[in-house]
N, C-alpha and C positions, 0 to 999 in steps of 0.2 A: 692290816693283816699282812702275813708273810704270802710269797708268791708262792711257795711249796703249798699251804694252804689252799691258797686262791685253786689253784691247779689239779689239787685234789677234790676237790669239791665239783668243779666243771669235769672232769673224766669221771667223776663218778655218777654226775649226771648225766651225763655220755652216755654213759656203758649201761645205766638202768634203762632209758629211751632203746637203746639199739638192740634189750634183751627184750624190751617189751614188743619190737615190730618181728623180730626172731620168733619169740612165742606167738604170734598171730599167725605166722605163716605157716608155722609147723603145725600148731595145732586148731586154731582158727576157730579160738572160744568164743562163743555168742555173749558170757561175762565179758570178757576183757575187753569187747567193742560197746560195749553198752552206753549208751552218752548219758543215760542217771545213773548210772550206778559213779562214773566217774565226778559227772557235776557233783552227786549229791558226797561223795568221799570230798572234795573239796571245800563245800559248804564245811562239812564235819568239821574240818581242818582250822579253818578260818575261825569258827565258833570257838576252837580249844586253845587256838594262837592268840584272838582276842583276850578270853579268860583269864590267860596264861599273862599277856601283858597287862592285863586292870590289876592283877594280885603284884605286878612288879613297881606298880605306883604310874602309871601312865594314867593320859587323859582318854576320855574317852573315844574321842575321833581319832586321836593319834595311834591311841591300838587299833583303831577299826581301818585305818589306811597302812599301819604297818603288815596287819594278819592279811589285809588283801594280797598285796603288794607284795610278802613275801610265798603266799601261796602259790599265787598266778604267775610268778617269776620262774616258775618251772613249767611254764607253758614251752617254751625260750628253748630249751634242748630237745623237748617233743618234735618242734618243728624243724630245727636243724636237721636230726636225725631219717624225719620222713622221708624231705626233700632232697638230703644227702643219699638214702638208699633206695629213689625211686628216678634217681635219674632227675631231679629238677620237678620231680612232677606233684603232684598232692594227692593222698589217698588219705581220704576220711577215717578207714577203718584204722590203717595204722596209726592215726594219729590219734585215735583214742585208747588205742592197746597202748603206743608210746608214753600218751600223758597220764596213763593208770599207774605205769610202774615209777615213773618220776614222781609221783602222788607219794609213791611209797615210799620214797627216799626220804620226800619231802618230810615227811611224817617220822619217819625216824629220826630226821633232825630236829624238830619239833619236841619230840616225846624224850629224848634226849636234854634238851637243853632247856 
């Protein structure tokens, strides 16, 4: 992959984590912290990435390690972005408002491609 790419893809999961701890603070949705609603959009995720790789000709475990692997790889900016805007510190809540909007991203690359 070209680095313009790479590049683009990391600020834009950037910028979706650092809108998703923004929208907590401001508005401090009981959705947007919710640990099922995020695990379970995850899950979703995984099941339609799998799918998505069995219809491409993949084996079975190798979809089920790739849908993991590229789901949870958006865990990865959620936590940057926490401990970047708490001062070094961890705060639960953001970090599931952060990892909800990375979901989202997630998901549009997915449903995309």
């Amino acid at each position: 992959m070209s680095s313009k790419i790479i590049l683009m893809a990391t600020s834009g999961m950037l910028i979706s984590a650092l809108m998703g701890v923004i929208i907590y603070r401001i508005k401090n949705f009981s959705i947007i912290r919710s640990k099922f609603l995020v695990l379970g959009m995850s899950l979703v995720l995984i099941i339609f990435k799998y799918f998505s790789q069995l219809e491409k000709g993949f084996e079975s475990l190798i979809s089920l390690g790739q849908s993991i692997g590229f789901v949870y790889s958006f865990v990865v900016p959620a936590v940057i972005v926490v401990f970047l805007m708490n001062k070094f510190k961890f705060n639960n809540n953001e970090f599931w408002s952060a990892w909800f909007f990375t979901q989202i991203c997630c998901a549009l690359v997915i449903f995309t491609h």
